[in-house]
C-alpha positions as CSV (number, residue, x, y, z in Angstrom):
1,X,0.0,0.0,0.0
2,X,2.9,2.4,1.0
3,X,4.5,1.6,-2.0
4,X,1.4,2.4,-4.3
5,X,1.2,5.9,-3.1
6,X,5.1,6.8,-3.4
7,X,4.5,4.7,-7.2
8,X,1.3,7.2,-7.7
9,X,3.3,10.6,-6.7
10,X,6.5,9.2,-8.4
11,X,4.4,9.3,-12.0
12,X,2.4,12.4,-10.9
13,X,5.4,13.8,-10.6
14,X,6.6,12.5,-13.6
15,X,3.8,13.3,-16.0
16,X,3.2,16.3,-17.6
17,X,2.4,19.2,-15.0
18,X,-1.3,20.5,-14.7
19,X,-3.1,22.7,-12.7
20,X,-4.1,19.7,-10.5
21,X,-0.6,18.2,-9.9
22,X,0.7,19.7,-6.9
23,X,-2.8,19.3,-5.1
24,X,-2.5,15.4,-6.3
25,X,0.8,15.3,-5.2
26,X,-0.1,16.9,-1.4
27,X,-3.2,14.9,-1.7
28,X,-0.8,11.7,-2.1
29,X,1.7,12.8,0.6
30,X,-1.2,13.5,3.3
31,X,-2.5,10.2,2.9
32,X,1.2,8.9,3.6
33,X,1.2,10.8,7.0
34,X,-2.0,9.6,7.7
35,X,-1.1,6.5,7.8
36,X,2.1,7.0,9.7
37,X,-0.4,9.0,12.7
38,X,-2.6,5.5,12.1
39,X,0.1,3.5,12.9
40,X,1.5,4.9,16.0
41,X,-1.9,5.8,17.1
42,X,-2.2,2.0,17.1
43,X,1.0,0.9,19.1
44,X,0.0,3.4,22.2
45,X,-3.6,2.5,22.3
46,X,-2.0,-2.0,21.7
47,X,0.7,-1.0,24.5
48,X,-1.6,0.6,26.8
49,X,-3.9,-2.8,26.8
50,X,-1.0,-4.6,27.4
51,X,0.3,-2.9,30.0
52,X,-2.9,-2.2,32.0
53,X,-2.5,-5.8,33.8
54,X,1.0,-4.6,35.1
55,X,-0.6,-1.0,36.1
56,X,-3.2,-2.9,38.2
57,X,-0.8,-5.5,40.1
58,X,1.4,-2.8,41.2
């Protein structure tokens, strides 16, 4: 998936400029940070039910 959306602002990039290729292009490259903020989002909320057994003994 990653890979698709560096591949689809690589040939935006590539292709003949318009008037809607840099909002494609930021389009493309807010999705990627999405993703990013999706991720970690996930590994605090997947540590913090992990480690809410620990909290509790102590």
């Amino acid at each position: 998936m990653i890979e698709g959306i560096f591949n689809s602002i690589e040939r935006e990039y590539q292709s003949a400029i318009d008037g809607f290729s840099r909002d494609v292009m930021i389009t493309q490259i807010e999705l990627l940070l999405r993703y990013g903020s999706r991720f970690y989002a996930r590994q605090f909320t997947t540590r913090k039910v992990a480690n809410d057994e620990l909290l509790i003994r102590m």
